[in-house]
C-alpha positions as CSV (number, residue, x, y, z in Angstrom):
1,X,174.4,29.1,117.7
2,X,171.3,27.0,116.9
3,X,171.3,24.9,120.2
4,X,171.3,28.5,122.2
5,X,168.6,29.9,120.0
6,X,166.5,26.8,120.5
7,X,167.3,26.9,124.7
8,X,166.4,30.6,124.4
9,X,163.1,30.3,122.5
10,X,162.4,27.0,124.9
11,X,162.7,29.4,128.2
12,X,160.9,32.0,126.4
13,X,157.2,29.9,125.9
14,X,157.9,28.4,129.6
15,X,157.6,31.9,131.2
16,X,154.7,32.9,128.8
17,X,152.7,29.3,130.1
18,X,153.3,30.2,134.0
19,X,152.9,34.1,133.5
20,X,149.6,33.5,131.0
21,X,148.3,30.1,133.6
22,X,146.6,32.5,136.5
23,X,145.4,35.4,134.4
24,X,143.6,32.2,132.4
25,X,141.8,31.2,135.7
26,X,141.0,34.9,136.3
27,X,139.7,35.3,133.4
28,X,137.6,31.9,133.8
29,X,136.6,33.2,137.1
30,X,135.3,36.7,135.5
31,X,133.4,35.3,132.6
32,X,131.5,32.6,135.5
33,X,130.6,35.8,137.7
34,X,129.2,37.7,134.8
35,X,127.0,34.6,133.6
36,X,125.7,34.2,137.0
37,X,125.1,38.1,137.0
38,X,123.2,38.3,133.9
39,X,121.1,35.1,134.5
40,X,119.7,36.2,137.8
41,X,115.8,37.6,137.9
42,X,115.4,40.8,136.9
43,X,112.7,41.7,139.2
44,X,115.2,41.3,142.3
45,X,114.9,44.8,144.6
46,X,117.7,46.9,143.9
47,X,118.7,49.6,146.2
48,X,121.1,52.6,146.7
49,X,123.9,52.1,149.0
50,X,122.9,55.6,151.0
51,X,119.2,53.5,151.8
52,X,118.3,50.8,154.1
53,X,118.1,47.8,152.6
54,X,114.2,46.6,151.8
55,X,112.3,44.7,154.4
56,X,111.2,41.3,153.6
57,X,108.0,40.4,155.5
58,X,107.6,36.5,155.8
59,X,104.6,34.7,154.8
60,X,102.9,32.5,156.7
61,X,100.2,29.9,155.9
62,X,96.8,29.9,158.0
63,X,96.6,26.5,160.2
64,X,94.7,24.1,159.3
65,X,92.6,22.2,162.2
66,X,92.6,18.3,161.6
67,X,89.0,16.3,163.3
68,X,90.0,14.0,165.4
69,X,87.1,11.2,165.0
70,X,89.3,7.6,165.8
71,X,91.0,8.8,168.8
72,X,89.2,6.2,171.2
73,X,90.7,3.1,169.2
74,X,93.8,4.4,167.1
75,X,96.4,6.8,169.5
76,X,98.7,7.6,165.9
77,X,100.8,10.4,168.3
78,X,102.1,7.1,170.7
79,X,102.1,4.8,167.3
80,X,99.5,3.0,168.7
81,X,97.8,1.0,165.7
82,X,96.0,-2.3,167.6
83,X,92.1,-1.8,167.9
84,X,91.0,-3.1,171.6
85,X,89.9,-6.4,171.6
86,X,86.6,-7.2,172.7
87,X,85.1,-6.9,176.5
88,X,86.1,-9.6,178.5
89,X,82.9,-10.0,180.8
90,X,83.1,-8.8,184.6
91,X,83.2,-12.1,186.2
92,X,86.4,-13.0,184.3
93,X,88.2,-10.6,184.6
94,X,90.3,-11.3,187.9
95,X,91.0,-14.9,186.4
96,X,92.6,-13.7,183.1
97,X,94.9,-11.1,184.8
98,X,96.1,-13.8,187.3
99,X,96.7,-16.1,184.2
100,X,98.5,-13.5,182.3
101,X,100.5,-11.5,185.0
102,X,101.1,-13.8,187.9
103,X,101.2,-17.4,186.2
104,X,97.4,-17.9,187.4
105,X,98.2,-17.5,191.2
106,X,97.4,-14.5,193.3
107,X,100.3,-12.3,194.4
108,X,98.6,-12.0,198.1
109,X,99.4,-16.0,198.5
110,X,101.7,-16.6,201.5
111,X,102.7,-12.9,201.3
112,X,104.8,-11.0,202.6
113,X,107.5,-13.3,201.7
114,X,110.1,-13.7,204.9
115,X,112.7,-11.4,203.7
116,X,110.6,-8.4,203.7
117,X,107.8,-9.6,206.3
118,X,109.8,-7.5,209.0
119,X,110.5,-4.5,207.7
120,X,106.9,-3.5,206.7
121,X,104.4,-1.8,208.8
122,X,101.3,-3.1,209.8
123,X,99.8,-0.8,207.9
124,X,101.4,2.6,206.6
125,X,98.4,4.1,204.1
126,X,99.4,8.2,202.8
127,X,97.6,9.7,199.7
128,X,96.1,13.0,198.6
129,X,92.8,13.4,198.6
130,X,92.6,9.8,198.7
131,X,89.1,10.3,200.7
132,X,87.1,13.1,198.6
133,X,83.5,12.9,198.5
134,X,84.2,12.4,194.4
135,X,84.7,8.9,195.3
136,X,81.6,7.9,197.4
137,X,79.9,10.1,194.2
138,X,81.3,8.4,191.5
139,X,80.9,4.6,193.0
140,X,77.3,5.4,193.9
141,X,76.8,6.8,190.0
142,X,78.6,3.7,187.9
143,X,78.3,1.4,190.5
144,X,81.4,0.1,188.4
145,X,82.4,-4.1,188.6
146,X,85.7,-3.1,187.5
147,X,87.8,0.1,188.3
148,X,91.2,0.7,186.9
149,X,93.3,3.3,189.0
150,X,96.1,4.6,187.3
151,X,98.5,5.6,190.0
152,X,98.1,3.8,193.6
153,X,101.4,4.7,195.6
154,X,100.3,3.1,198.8
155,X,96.8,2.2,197.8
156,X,94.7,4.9,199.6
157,X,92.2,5.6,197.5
158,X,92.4,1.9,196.3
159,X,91.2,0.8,199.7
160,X,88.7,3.6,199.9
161,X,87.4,2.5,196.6
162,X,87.3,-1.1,198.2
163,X,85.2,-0.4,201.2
164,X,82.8,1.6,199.6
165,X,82.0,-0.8,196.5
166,X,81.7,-3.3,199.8
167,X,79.2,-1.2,201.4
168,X,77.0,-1.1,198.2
169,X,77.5,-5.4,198.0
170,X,79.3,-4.8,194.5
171,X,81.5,-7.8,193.3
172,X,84.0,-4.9,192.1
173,X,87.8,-5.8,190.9
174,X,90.0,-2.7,191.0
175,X,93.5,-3.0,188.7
176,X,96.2,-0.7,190.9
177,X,98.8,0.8,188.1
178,X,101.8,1.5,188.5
179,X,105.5,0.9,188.4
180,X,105.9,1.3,192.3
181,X,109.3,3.1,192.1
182,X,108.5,6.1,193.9
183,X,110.4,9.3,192.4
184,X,114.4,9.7,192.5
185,X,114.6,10.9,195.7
186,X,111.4,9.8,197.6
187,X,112.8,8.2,200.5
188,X,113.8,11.9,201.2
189,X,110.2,12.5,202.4
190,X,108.9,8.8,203.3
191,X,112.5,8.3,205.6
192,X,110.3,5.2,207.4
193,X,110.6,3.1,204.2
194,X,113.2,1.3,203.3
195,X,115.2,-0.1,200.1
196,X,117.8,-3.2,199.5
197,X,119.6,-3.6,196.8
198,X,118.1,-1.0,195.0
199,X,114.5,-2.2,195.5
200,X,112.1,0.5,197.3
201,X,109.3,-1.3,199.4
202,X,106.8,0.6,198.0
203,X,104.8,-2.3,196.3
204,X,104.7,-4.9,199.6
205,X,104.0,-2.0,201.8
206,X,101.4,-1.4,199.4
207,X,100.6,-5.1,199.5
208,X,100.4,-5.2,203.2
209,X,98.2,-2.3,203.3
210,X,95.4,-3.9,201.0
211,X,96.1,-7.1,203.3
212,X,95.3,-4.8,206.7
213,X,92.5,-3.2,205.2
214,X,90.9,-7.3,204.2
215,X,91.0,-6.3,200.2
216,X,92.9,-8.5,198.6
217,X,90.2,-10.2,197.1
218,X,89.6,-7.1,194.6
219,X,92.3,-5.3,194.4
220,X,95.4,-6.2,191.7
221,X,98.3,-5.0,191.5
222,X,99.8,-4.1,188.5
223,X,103.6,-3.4,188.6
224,X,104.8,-2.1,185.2
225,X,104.7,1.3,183.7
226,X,101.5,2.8,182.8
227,X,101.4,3.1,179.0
228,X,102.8,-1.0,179.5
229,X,99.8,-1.8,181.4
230,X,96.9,0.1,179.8
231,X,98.1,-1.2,176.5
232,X,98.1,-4.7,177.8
233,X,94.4,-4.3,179.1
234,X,93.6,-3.1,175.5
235,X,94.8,-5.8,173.9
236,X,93.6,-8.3,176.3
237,X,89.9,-6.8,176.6
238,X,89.4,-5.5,180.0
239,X,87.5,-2.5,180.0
240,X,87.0,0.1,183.5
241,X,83.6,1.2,184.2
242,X,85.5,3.8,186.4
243,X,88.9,5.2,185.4
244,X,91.2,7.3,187.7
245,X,93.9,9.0,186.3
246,X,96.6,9.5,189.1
247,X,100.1,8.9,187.9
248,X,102.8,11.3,186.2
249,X,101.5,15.0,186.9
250,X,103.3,16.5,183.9
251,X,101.4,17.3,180.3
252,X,103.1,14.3,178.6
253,X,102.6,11.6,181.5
254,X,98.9,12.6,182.1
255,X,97.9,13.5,178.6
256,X,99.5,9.6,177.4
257,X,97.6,8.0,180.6
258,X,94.5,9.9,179.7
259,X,94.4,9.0,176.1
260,X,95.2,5.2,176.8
261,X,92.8,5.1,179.7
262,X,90.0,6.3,177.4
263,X,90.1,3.7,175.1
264,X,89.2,0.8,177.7
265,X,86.4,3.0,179.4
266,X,83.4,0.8,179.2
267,X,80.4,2.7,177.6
268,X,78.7,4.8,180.5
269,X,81.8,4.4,181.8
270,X,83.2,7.4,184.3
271,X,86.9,9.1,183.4
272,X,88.3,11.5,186.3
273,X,91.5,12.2,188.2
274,X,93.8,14.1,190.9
275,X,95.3,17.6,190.3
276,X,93.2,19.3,188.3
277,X,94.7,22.7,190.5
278,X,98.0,22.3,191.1
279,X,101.2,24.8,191.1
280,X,101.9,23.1,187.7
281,X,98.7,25.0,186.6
282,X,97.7,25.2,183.0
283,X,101.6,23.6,182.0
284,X,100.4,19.9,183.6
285,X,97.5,17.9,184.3
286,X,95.1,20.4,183.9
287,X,96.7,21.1,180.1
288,X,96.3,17.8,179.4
289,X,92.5,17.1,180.7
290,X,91.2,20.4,179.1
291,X,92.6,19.7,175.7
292,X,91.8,15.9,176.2
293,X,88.0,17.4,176.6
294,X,87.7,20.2,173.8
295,X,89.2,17.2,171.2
296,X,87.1,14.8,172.0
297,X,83.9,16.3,172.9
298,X,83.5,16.5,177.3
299,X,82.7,18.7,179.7
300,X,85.2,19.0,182.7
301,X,83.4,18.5,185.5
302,X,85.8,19.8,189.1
303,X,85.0,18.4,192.1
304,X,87.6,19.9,195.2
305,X,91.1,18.9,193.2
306,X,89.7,16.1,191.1
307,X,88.5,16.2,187.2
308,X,85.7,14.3,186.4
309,X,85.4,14.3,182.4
310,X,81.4,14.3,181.6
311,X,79.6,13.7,178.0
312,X,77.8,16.9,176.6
């Protein structure tokens, strides 16, 4: 009888521990809710269930305007951190590009180069507004030694730039930016230029125009990417007396080349540009050169599509 009792009593506390195990947890579960309950603020809204619950109107703190007084020598939105080194004078200036971009030879010696010589025109020059009267203004005002365009396509306004500083007897350099890649899709509209192996022609046509046009004594090219280029000229002294901006006509493209190109503008120095009116409108280049101006203190001067940024 005893070994039966003691099975019975063992079955007995086994049913109690899996019948008594979940209303534990319950029970854990309760007390927790109740804690949190009783612990939260008292001064929470309460409402009726028949009335909308309360509104709850965000706060917002007032913006706070920073004074930009560095921007000509530290860029901190492109991480730029290098201070320009000092002006390399005018007459060295051709020299020290040649030594540090071309391995101290011109790129205009025994060009073109056979492989290309016969698929480039004698001389193929397109641009926009390439010929304004802003030119033959600006030139005549700065009377610059050295001009930086930003943006040359097939040298254009490069070559106009070139005749005119010739007609005043200046000993001008002018540093032609830019990648000469085109656009994806370029050779859509310019069907008369060609590409091998993935290379567009458009820097030795552009070559071969400043050849035609008897320039390549002052003009340079520059084939990298803008912010690449005017960084290096920081860094390595040279300074524009005149700056054109002509290169990416989106907000982020110009308002990078503007802010870059501003920092190696001689004193006196002349900043302007292409666009200023453009379908783009206030979303672009004219964005970019208006907020440029209110920032940093300059009047926007417009002459036909150009900017020219002038000191109060």
């Amino acid at each position: 009888m005893r070994p039966k009792s003691h099975h019975r009593k063992a079955a007995v506390a086994a049913f109690l521990a899996a019948a008594l195990k979940p209303a534990a947890y319950f029970l854990i579960l309760l007390l927790t809710y109740t804690l949190g309950y009783l612990s939260s603020s008292p001064s929470s809204t309460s409402y009726s269930p028949s009335s909308p619950p309360p509104i709850i109107t965000p706060s917002y703190s007032t913006p706070q305007f920073i004074q930009l007084t560095d921007t000509p020598t530290e860029i901190h939105q492109f991480r730029i951190r290098n201070r320009c080194s000092p002006p390399l004078p005018h007459p060295q200036v051709r020299l020290a590009l040649l030594q540090k971009v071309f391995n101290g030879k011109s790129p205009f010696l025994n060009f073109p180069p056979p492989h290309v010589a016969e698929l480039l025109h004698p001389k193929k020059i397109k641009g926009w507004g390439s010929t304004g009267a802003v030119f033959e203004n600006l030139v005549r005002q700065v009377k610059p030694r050295t001009i930086i365009e930003v943006g040359s396509f097939l040298g254009a306004s490069a070559t106009h730039m070139a005749s005119l500083t010739r007609q005043l007897g200046l000993d001008t350099q002018i540093l032609c930016v830019d990648d000469f890649r085109g656009w994806p899709g370029f050779l859509d509209r310019f069907k008369d230029l060609w590409m091998i192996n993935g290379d567009v022609s458009l820097l030795y046509q552009f070559m071969q125009n400043v050849v035609a046009m008897n320039a390549s004594d002052s003009v340079i090219p520059l084939p990298f990417s803008t912010g690449s280029v005017l960084d290096s000229l920081c860094e390595w002294g040279v300074y524009g007396d005149l700056i054109e901006v002509d290169a990416g006509h989106d907000f982020n493209s110009a308002w990078s080349d503007i802010n870059r190109a501003y920092r190696i503008l001689r004193p006196g120095g002349v900043l302007f540009g292409h666009d200023y009116f453009t379908a783009a409108d206030n979303r672009g280049v004219r964005r970019a050169v208006n907020l440029f101006a209110q920032i940093n203190g300059f009047k926007v001067k417009v002459d036909g599509q150009h900017w020219v940024l002038v000191s109060h």
